[in-house]
N, C-alpha and C positions, 0 to 999 in steps of 0.2 A: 382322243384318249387323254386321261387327267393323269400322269404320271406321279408317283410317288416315292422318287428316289432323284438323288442326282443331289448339286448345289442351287442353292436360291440364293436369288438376288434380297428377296425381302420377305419377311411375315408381316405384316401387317395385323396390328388386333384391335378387338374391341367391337362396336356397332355392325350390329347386319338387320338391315328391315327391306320391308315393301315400301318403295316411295310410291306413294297416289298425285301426280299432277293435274291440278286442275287446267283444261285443255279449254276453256274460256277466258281470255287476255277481257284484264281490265275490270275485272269483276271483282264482287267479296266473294271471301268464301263461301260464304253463306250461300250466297245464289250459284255456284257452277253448279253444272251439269252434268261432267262425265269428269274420267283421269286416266290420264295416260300413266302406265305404273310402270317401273323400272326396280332393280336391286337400289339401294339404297342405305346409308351410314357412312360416316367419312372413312374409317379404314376401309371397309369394300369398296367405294366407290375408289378410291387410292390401289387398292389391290388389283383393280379391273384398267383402271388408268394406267400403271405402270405396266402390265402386260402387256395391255395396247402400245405401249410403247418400246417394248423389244424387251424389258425383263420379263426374270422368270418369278412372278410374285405366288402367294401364297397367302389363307386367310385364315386367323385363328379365333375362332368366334361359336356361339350356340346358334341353332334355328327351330323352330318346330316341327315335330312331327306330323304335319298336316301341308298344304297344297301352296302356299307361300315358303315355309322352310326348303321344299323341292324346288322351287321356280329359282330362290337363290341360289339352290347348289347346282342346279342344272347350266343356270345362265354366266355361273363363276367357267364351270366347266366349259362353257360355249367359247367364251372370252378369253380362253389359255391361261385359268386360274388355278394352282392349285386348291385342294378343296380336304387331303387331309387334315387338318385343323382343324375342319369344322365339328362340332357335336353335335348330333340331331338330341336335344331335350324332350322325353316323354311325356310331362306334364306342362310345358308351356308353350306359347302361340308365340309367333315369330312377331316380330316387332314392328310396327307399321307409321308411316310418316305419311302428312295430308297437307301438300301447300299447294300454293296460288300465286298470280301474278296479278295482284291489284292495281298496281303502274309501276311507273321506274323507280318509285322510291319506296316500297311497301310491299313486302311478300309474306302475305300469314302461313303460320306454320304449326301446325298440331304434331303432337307425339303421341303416339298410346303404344307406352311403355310399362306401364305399372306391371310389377314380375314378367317380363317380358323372356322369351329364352336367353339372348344376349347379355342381358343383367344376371344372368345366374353363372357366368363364366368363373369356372374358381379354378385353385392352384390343382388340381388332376386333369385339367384340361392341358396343362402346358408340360407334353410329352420332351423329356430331354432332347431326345436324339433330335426329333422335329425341329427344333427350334437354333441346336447345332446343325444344320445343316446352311442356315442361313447367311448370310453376309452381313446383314441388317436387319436388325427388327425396327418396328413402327412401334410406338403406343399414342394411347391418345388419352388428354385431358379429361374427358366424361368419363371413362373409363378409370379414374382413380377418385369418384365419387361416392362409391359404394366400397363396404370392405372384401368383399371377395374377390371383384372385379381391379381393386387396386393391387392385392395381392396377388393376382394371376399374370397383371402385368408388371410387377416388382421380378416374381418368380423369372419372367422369360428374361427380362432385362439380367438379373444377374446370370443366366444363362449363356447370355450372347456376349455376355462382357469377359465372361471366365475362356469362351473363345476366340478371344479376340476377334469378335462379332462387334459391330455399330450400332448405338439405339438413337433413334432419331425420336423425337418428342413432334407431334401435331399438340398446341394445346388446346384447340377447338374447343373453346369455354360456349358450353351453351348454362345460362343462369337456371333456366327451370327446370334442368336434368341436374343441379346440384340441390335443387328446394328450394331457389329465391325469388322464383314467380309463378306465376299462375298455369292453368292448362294453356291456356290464349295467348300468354306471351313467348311462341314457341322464338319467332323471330327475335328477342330481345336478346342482343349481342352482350351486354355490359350491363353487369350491378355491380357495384363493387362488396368486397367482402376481405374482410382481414383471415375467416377461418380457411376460406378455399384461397385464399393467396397463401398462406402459411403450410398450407398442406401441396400445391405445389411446389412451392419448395425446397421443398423433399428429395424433389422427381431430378431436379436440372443437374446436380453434380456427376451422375452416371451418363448424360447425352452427349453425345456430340452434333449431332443436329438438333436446331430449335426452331422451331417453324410457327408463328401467331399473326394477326393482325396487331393495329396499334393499342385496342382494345384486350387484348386475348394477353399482350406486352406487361400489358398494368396489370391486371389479373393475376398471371403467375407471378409478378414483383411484388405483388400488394404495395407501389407506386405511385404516384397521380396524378404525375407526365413522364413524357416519354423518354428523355435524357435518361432521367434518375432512374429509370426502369429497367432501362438498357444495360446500364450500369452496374445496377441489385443485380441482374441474370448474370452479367458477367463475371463478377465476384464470387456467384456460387456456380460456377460453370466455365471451362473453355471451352464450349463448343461452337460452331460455327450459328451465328445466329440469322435467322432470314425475316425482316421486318415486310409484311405482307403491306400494301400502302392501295390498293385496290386499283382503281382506273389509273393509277402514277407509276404503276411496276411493283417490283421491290427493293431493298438494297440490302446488301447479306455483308454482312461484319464478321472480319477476322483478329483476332489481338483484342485490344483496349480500344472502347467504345471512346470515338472521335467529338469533339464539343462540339461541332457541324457533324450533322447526323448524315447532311447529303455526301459526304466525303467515303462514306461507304463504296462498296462494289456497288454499280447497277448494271441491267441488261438493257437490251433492246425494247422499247416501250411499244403497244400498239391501239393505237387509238379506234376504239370501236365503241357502238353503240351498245348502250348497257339493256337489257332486256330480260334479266332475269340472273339473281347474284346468288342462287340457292346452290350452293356444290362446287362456285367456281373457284375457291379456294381447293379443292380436293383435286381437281383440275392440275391449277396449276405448281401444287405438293409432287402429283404425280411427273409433269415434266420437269420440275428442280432434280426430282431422285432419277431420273436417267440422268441429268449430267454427273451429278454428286457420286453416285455408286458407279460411273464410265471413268472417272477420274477427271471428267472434264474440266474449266475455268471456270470458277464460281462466273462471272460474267453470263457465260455458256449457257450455263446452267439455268441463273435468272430470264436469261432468253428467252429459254424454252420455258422454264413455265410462265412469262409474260403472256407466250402464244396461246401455251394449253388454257393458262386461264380468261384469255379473249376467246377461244373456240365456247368454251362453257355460259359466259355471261352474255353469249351474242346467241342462246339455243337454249329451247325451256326444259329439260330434263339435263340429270348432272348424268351418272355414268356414264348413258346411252352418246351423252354429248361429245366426252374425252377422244381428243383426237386417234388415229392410229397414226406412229412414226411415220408412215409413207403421207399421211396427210399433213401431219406436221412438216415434213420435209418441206412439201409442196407448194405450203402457204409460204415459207422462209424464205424459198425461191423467187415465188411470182407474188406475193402478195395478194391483197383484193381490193377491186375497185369499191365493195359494199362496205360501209362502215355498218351495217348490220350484215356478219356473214353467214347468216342460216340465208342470206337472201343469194348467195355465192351462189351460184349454177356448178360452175368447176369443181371448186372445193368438194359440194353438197356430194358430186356423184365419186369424187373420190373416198368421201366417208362413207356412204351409198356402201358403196363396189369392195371396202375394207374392211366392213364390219359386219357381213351379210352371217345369216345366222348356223350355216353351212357351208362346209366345204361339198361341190360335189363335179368332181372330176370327169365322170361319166356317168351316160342313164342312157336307160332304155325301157321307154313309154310303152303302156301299151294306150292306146290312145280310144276312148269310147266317147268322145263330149258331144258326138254325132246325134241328132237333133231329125231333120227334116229327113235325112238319110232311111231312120227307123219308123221315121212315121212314113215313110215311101214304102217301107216293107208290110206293115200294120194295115197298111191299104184302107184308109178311112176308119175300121172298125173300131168301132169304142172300145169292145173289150178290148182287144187288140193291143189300143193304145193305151189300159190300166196297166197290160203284163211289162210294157217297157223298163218301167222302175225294174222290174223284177231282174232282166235281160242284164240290166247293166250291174245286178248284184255279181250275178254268176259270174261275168266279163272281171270282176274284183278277188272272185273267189278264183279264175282261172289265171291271171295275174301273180297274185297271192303265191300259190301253187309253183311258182317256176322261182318268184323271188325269194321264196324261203329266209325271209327277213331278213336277208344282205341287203346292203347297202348300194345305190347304182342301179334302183328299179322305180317305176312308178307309175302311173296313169294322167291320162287325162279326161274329166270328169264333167257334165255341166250340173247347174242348181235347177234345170227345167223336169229333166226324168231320175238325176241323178242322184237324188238328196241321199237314199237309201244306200244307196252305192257310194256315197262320202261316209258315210256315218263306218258304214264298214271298212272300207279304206285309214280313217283315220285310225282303226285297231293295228295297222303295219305299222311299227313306228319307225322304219327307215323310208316309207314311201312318201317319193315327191308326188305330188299333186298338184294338176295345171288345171283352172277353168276357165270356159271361153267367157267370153262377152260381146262377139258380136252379133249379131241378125244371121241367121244362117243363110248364106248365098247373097247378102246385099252389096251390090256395086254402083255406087258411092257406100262406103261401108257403113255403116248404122249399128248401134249397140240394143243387143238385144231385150225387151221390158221396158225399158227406158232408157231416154239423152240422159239423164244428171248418175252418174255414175258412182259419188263418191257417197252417196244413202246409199249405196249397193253395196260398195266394195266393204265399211266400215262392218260389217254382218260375217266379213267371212275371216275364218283364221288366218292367222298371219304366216302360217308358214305354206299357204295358198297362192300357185304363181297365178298370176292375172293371163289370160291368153286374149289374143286375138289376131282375127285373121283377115287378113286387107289382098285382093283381087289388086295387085300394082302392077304395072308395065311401066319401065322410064319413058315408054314409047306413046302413051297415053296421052291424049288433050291435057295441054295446061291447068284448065277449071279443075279439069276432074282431078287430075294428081293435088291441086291445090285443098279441093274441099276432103281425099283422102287424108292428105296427110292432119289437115287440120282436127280431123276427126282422132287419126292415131295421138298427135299430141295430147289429148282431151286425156284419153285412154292412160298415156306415159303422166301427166302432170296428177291424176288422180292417183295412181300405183304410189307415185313417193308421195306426196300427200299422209296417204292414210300407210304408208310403211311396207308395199307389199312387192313381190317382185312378176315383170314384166316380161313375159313373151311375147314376140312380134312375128307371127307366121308371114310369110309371103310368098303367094302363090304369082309367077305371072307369065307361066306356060298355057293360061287358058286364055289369055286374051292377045297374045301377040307371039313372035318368034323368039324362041329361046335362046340366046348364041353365046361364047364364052363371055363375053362382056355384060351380059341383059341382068344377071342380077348384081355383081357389083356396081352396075352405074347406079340400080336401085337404090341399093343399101347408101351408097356416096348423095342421094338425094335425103333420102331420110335421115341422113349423121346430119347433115348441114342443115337440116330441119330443126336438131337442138334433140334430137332422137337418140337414145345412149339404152336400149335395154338391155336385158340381165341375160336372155338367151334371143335367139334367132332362130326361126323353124322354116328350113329352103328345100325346095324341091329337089331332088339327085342331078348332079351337073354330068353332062353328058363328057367331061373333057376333062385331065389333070388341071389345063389350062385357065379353065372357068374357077375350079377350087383354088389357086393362085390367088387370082384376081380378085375373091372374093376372099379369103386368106388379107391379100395386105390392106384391102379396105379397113377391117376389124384392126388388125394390127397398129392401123396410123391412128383411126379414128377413137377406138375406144379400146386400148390393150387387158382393158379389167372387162370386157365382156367373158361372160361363161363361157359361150361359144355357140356354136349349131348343131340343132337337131333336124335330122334327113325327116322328112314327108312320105306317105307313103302312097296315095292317091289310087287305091286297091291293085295296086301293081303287084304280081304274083311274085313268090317270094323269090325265084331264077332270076327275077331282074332286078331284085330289092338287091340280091347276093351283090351282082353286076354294079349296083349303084352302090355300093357297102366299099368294095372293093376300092372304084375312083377315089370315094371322099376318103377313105383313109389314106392317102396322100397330103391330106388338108391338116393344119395346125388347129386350125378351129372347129371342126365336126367333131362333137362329143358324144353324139349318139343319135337315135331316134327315136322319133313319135307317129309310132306307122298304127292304123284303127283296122279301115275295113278289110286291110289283108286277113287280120287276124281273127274278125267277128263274122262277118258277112254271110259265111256260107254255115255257119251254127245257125246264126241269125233267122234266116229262110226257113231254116228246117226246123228249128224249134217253135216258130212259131204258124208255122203248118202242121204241128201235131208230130212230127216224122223222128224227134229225138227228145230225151227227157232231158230236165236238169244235170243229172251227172254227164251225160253224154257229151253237152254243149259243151260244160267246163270241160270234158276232157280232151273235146274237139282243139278248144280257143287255147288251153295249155300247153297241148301241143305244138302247134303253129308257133304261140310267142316262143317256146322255149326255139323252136327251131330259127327261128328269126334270131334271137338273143344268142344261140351260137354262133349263126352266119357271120353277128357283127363281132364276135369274138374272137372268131378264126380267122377274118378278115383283117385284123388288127397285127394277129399274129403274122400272117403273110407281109405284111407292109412292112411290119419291124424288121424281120428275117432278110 
């Protein structure tokens, strides 16, 4: 929920676009191929940054009325942003940004801006109250390049100053969003110019935060070193200044600028490999304003955005990049062996595991991705086997029917009979959706259509969990456990690859004895495998004992796991109740993904002639809704 009341930590204003990353390292622009896209503009990316980091931020900005203006209000909203600020613009297109990673020294960058919604920010966008509610506002340098856009941000600054509110200045000089380079020189840090140094100016007497490169330094001095720069700011300003100095940290001046500049404040330095500098400045704006606005030690402070902004320049997209405090914390603690940390395992899956794009506490599946099951019922027949799509619409429509678009419900789905049945499913828009990808019944597991997995996965939407289901026994020949797991790894390294979240079913009552310890020692083989997914889908444990056991596995090994989803293995629903019952003793069962309890016997009969369309959904709606109580009243009994 995007709350619209209460105190903020900050508004931030100014730029809001689509960033398009080009997702080929080493290339020109010219030649990629695809883009990985993200919200994008230094105050949103700042706005989303500080969130992530335990304030409560806020964005004040235009977007368009079209499918990019929604993706950034949606994904503000995802991210714990506030999002009244924003103004959806009826006549213009949301603002789009197009860069690249040509090598370490050279990242092109296109803007298409021209009357963009963001540039039409004027002084009616900056609602009193909204902007009194704040503790600190942001603005930024682009944003006083235009007159309306300068004005909107004068307007809030005296706002926030008349309430003894803080304006922190970004000066984020980009030269060809003031008019003194071309469309191509998006990357061009520095022109110098006496009009837009003279017209900053202006800006620095009302700030108390000043935040630039060395560059950005001379810019708003109009300067042309960095002494005499320091200087000029300081003279029309006492605010806190923070010299950005890139791979060197920063150093943040208090008083009268020193004749040794290294005599400043510095934080903690982190040496990493540089891999992409597009955003990392918003990065590490966002960790200075957690310590700045906590009251921290300037030191502190620089600390942290030394971190935030090594998380950003070591990862090729800026917002998506920005740590979350729990991973921030993380790295301060332990550090990392990787001087490039996107290559961090640890780190990765606590960014993974913190910034997933839902919360979901509990679900209950109804589970259709069954495959060989239907074509067993189809009995060879071709027509037979055209009406299945059809089988699995119904199976969505009787789903649908019980979830009455709450939230805590879902399916699981495949892309073999199921297309039709996604398509429709994707009109829930609270429902989770799981696809397999394994071979149906293969032991050595095998992925179904094809080994290369990651041309599969790229196809499908991202908020599509990845399934699969591995036949394990810890009790099993070494080979074989070795080429299973190798195969689940294949399955987990493609899922974060291409962004997408992992279910790891495990069945291993069908090939050995079941006893309280048989799937925790699994699972303790698959952690130690380098194995970390988002949910676990286990059979019903016959023992409070067993859900323990398999309880502190999850708990030691991976405490950001979702948790577990019960199986249902056409077990009638008197013994699903039974097995409802034990797990809700368990910290980690969050629900279930039960199929053929629920289908089976519609299944038969609909496709022997013996019930129609309405009949089956009302057979299959039935059933889940009575399953979906069971596990609700069962909850209740445990709690009581």
């Amino acid at each position: 929920m995007n709350r619209t009341d209460g105190e903020l930590d900050i508004v931030t204003i100014g730029r809001a676009s689509v960033d398009l990353y080009g997702q080929q390292i080493g290339t020109r622009l010219e030649d990629v191929a695809s883009f990985a896209k993200s919200v994008g503009g230094c105050p949103t990316n700042i706005a989303v940054g500080t969130a992530r980091l335990g304030l409560r931020s806020a964005l004040l900005t235009r977007v368009g009325n079209e499918q990019f203006g929604r993706f950034i209000r949606e994904q503000l909203i995802r991210e714990g942003v506030e999002t009244a600020g924003i103004t959806t613009d009826p006549e213009r297109l949301t603002a789009l940004a197009i860069l690249s990673v040509e090598s370490d020294t050279s990242f092109p960058l296109l803007f298409y801006r021209h009357d963009c919604a963001d540039v039409a920010l004027c002084e009616a966008d900056v609602d009193e109250a909204f902007i009194g509610r704040a503790k600190a506002v942001l603005v930024t340098g682009t944003h006083f390049a235009k007159p309306n856009t300068d004005a909107a941000q004068r307007k809030a600054m005296r706002i926030a100053k008349a309430n003894g509110a803080r304006v922190v200045l970004d000066i984020d000089y980009r030269p060809n969003l003031w008019g003194l380079a071309g469309h191509d020189a998006g990357d061009n840090r520095y022109i110098a110019s006496e009009a837009v140094s003279a017209h900053m100016r202006t800006v620095l007497a009302d700030c108390d935060l000043i935040v630039g490169t060395e560059e950005e330094v001379l810019i708003a001095s109009g300067e042309t070193d960095l002494v005499s720069a320091l200087k000029t700011i300081r003279r029309h300003s006492r605010a806190t200044i923070v010299l950005k100095r890139g791979p060197m940290g920063c150093i943040v001046y208090e008083g009268d600028i020193p004749a040794d500049l290294e005599e400043g404040i510095v934080g903690r330095g982190f040496p990493i490999e540089v891999y992409n500098v597009l955003g990392a400045g918003d990065a590490f704006l966002s960790g200075f304003l957690r310590g700045w606005l906590r009251g921290e030690p300037h030191a502190t402070s620089a600390t942290w955005a030394n971190a935030c902004g090594a998380f950003a320049v070591s990862r090729l997209l800026c917002a998506p990049e920005i740590p979350t405090w729990e991973e921030l914390q993380y790295f301060l603690r332990h550090g990392s062996q990787e001087r490039a940390l996107r290559k961090d395992a640890a780190i990765n899956h606590v960014h993974w595991a913190t910034t997933r794009r839902r919360a979901i506490p509990d679900l209950m599946a109804f589970a259709i991705d069954h495959r060989s099951q239907l074509e067993d019922i189809a009995a060879g027949d071709a027509a037979q086997l055209q009406r299945i799509p059809r089988f699995k619409v119904l199976a969505v429509e009787a789903a649908a029917r019980v979830a009455e678009k709450r939230p805590g419900y879902g399916m699981l789905l495949d892309d073999k009979y199921g297309r039709d049945a996604l398509f429709s499913a994707a009109r829930e828009p609270d429902f989770w959706v799981g696809k397999p990808i394994e071979l149906p019944g293969s032991r050595p597991l095998r992925f179904e259509f094809s080994q290369d997995l990651g041309s599969r996965l790229i196809d499908w939407p991202v908020d599509h969990c990845i399934k699969v289901l591995c036949f394990y026994h810890p009790d099993d020949p070494s080979d074989l456990k070795a080429e299973q797991v190798e195969k689940l790894r294949a399955a987990f390294e493609a899922a974060r690859k291409v962004g997408r979240e992992i279910l790891i079913e495990i069945i291993a009552g069908k090939n050995g004895a079941l006893g309280d310890d048989t799937i925790s020692r699994a699972l303790t083989e698959l952690y130690d495998a380098g194995l970390t997914p988002d949910w676990w889908k286990l059979e019903p444990q016959a023992s409070e004992a067993a859900w323990a056991a398999i309880d502190a596995v999850i708990a030691a090994r991976d405490p950001y796991c979702r948790g577990v989803l019960l199986l249902g293995l056409e077990a009638p629903v008197e013994a699903l109740r039974e097995g409802f019952a034990a797990a809700r003793t368990s910290k980690s069962v969050r629900g279930f993904a039960v199929g053929r309890t629920l289908w089976v016997e519609a299944a038969r009969r609909w496709f022997a002639g013996e019930i129609d369309d309405r009949a089956a959904v009302a057979d299959m709606a039935a059933r889940y809704r009575t399953l979906c109580d069971a596990w609700v009243e069962a909850g209740r009994t445990a709690a009581a």
